[in-house]
LOVO-96592 format. One record per atom (N, C-alpha, C): z, x, y; residue number from 1; residue in one letter; atom name. Coordinates in steps of 0.02 Angstrom, whole numbers, always signed. Each point is the difference from the previous one (the first is absolute). Example, Ala and Ser with C-alpha at 12.3 -4.5 7.8 and 13.67 -1.06 7.14 Angstrom:
<atoms>
Z +390 X +660 Y -284 num 1 residuo a atomo N
Z +0 X -45 Y +59 num 1 residuo a atomo CA
Z +0 X +45 Y +60 num 1 residuo a atomo C
Z -36 X -18 Y +53 num 2 residuo s atomo N
Z +3 X +42 Y +59 num 2 residuo s atomo CA
Z +37 X -39 Y +55 num 2 residuo s atomo C
</atoms>
This chain:
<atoms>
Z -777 X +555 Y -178 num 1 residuo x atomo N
Z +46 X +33 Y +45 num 1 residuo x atomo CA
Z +51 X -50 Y +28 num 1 residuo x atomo C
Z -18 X -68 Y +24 num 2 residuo x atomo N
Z +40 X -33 Y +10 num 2 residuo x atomo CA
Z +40 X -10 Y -20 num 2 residuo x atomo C
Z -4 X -31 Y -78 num 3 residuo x atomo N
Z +30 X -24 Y -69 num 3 residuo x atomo CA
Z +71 X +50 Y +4 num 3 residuo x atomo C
Z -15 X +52 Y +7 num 4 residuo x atomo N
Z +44 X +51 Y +3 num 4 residuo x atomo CA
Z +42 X +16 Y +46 num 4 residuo x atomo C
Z -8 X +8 Y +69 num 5 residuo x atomo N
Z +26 X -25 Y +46 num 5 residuo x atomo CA
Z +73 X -43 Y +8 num 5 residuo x atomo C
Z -55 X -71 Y -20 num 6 residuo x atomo N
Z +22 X -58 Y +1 num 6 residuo x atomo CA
Z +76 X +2 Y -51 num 6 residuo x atomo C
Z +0 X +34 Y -55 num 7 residuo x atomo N
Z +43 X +15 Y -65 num 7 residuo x atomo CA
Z +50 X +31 Y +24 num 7 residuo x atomo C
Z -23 X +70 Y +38 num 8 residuo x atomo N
Z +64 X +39 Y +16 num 8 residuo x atomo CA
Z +46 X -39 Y +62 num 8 residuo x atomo C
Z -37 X -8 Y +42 num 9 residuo x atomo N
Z +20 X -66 Y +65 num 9 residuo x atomo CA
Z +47 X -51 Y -53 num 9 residuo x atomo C
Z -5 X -43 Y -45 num 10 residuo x atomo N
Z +61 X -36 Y -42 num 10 residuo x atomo CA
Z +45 X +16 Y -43 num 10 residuo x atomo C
Z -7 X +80 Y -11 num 11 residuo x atomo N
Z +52 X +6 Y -56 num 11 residuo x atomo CA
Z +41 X +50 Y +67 num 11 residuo x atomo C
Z -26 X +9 Y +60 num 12 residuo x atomo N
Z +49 X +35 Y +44 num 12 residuo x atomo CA
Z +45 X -56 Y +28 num 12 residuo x atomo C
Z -25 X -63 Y +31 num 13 residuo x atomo N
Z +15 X -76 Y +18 num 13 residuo x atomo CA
Z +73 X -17 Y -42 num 13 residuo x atomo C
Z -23 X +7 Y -81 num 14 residuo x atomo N
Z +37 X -3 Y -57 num 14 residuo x atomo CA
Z +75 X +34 Y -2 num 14 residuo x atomo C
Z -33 X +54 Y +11 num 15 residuo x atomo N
Z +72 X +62 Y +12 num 15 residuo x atomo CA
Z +61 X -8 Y +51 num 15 residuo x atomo C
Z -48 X -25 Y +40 num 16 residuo x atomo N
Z +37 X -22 Y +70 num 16 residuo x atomo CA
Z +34 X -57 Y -8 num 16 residuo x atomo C
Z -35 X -72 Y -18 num 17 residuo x atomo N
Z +32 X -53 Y -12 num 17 residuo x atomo CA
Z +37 X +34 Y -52 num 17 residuo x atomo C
Z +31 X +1 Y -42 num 18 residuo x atomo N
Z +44 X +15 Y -62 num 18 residuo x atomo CA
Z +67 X +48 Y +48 num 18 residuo x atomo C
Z -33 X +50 Y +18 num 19 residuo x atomo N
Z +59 X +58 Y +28 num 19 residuo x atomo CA
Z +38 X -23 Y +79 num 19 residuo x atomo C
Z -15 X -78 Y +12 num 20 residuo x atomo N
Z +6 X -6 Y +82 num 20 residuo x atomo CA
Z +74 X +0 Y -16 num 20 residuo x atomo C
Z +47 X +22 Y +32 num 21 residuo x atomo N
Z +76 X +15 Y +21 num 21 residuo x atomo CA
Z +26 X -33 Y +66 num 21 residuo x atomo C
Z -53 X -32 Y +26 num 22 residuo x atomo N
Z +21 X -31 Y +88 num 22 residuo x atomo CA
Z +18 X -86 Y -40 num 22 residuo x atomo C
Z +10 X -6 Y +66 num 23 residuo x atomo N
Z +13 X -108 Y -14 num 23 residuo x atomo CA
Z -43 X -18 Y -17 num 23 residuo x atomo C
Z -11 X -29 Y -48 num 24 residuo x atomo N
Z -60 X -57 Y -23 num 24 residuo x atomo CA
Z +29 X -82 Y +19 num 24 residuo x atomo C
Z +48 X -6 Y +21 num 25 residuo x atomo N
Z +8 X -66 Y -2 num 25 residuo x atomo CA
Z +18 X -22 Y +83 num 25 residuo x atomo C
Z -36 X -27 Y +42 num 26 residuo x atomo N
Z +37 X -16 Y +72 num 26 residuo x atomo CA
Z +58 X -33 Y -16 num 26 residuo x atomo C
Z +42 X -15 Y +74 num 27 residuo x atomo N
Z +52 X -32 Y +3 num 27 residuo x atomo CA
Z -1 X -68 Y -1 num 27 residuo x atomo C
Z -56 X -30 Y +12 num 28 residuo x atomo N
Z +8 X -85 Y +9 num 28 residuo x atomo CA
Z -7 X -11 Y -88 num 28 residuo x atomo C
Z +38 X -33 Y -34 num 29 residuo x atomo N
Z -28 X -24 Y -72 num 29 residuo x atomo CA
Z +15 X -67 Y -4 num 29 residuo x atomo C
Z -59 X -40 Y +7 num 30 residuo x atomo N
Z +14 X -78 Y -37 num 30 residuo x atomo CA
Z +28 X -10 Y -49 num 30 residuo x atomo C
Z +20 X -50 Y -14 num 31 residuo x atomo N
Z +23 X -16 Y -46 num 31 residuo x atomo CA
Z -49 X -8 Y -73 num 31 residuo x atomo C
Z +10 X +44 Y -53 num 32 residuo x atomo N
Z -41 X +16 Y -47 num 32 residuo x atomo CA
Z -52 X +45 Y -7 num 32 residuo x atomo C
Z -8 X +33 Y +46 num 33 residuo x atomo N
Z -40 X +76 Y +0 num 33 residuo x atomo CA
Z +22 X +16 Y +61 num 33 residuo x atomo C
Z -37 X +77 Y +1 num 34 residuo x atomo N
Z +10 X +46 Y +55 num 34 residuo x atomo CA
Z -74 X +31 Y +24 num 34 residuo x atomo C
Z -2 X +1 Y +77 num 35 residuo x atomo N
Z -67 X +41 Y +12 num 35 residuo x atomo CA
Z +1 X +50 Y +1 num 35 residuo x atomo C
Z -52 X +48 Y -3 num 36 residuo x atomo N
Z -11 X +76 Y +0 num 36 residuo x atomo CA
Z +32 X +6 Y +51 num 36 residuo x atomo C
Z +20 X +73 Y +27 num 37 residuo x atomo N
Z -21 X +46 Y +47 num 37 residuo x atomo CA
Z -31 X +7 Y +27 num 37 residuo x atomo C
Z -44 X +0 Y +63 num 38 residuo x atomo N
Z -61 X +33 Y +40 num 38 residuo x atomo CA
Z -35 X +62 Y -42 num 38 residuo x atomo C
Z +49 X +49 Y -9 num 39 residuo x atomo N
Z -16 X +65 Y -26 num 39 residuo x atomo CA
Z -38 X -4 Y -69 num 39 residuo x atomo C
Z +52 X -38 Y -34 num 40 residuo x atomo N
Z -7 X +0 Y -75 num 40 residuo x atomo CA
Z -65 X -61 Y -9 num 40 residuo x atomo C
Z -12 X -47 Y +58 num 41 residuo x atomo N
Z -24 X -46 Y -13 num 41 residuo x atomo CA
Z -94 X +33 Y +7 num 41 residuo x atomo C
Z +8 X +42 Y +53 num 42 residuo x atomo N
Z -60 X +44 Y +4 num 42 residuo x atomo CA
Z -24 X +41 Y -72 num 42 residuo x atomo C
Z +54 X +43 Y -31 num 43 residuo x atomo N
Z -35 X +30 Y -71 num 43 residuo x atomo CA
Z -18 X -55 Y -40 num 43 residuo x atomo C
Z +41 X -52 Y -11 num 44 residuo x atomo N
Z +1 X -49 Y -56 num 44 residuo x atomo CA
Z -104 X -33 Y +16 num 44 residuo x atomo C
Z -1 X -7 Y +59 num 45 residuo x atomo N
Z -72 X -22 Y +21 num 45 residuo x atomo CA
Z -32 X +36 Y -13 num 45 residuo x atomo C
Z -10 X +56 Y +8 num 46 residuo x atomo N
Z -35 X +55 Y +11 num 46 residuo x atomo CA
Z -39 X +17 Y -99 num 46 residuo x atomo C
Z +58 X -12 Y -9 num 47 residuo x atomo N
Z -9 X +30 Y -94 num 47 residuo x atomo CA
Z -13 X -60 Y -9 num 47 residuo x atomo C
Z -4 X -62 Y -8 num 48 residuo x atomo N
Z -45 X -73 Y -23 num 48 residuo x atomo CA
Z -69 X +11 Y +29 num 48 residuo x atomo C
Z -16 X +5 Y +70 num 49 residuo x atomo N
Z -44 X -5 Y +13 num 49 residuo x atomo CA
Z -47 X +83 Y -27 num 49 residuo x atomo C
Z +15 X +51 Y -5 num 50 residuo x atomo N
Z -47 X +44 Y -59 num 50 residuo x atomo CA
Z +3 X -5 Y -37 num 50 residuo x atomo C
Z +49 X -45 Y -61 num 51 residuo x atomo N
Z -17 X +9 Y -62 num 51 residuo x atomo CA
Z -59 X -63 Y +8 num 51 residuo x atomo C
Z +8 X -50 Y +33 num 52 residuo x atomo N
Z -72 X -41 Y +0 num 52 residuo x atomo CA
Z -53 X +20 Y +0 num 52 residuo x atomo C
Z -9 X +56 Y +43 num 53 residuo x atomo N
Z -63 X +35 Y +22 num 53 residuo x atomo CA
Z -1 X +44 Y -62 num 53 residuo x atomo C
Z +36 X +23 Y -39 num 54 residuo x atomo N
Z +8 X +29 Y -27 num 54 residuo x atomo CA
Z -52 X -27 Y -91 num 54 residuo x atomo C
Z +47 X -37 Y +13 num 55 residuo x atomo N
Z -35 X -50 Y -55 num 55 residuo x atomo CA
Z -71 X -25 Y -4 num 55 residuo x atomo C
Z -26 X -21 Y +86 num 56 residuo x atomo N
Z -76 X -28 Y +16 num 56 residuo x atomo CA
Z -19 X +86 Y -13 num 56 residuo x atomo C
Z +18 X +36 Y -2 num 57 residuo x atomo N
Z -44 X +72 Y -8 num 57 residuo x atomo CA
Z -14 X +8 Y -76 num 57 residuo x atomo C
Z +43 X -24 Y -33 num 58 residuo x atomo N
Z +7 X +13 Y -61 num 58 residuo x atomo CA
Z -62 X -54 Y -38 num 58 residuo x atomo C
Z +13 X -54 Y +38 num 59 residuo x atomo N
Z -65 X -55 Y -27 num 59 residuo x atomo CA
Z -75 X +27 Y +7 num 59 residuo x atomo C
Z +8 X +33 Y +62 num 60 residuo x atomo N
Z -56 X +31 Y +34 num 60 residuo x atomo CA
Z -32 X +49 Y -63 num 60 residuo x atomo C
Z +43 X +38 Y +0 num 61 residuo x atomo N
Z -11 X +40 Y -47 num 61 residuo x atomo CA
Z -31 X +9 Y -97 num 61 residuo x atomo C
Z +51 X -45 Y -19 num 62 residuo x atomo N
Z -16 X -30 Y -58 num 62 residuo x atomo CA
Z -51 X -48 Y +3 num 62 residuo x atomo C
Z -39 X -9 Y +79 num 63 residuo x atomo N
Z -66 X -56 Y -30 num 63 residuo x atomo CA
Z +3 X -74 Y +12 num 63 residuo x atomo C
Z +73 X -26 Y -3 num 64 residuo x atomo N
Z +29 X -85 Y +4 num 64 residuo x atomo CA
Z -18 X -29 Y +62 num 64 residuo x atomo C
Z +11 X +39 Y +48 num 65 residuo x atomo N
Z -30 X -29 Y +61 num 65 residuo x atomo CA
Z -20 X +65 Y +71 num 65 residuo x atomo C
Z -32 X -17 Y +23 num 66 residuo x atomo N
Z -47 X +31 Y +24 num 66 residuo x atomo CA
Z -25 X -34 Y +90 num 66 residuo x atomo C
Z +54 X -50 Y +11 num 67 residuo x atomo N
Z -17 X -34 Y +60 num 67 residuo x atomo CA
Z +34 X +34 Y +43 num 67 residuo x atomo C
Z +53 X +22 Y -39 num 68 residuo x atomo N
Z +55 X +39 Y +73 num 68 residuo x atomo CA
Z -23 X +45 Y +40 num 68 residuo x atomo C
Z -38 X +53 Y -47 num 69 residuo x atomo N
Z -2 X +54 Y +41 num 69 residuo x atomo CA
Z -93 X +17 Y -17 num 69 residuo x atomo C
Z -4 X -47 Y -11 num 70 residuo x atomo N
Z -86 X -20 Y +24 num 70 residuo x atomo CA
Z -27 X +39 Y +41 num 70 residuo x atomo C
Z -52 X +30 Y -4 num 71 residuo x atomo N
Z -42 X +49 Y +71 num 71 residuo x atomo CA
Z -49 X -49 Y +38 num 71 residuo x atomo C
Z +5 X -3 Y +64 num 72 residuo x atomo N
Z -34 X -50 Y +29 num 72 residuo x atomo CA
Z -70 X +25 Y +27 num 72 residuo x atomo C
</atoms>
């Protein structure tokens, strides 16, 4: 149930990062890159950090590892 969850939660993350239409870029830019947005900088986190979890579910799952979500 998780696994699943967890899937629809990143490909919605996905949709969002891809379709964002607001500023992604603040106004201060050093010289040679630019920082996120607050806004944009929140989805951009948001969708790294589930596809991780996303992935430890997937290990979970297939057997590879088994420490993450361990029953104590």
């Amino acid at each position: 149930m998780g696994i699943v969850v967890q899937t629809i939660l990143t490909i919605i993350l996905l949709i969002i990062l891809v379709g964002y239409h607001g500023k992604k870029y603040s106004r201060i830019k050093p010289i040679g890159y630019s920082y996120f947005s607050i806004r944009y900088a929140v989805i951009v986190l948001s969708f790294i950090i589930n596809g991780i979890v996303l992935f430890l579910y997937v290990l979970n799952y297939l057997g590879i590892n088994h420490v993450i979500f361990a029953a104590i």
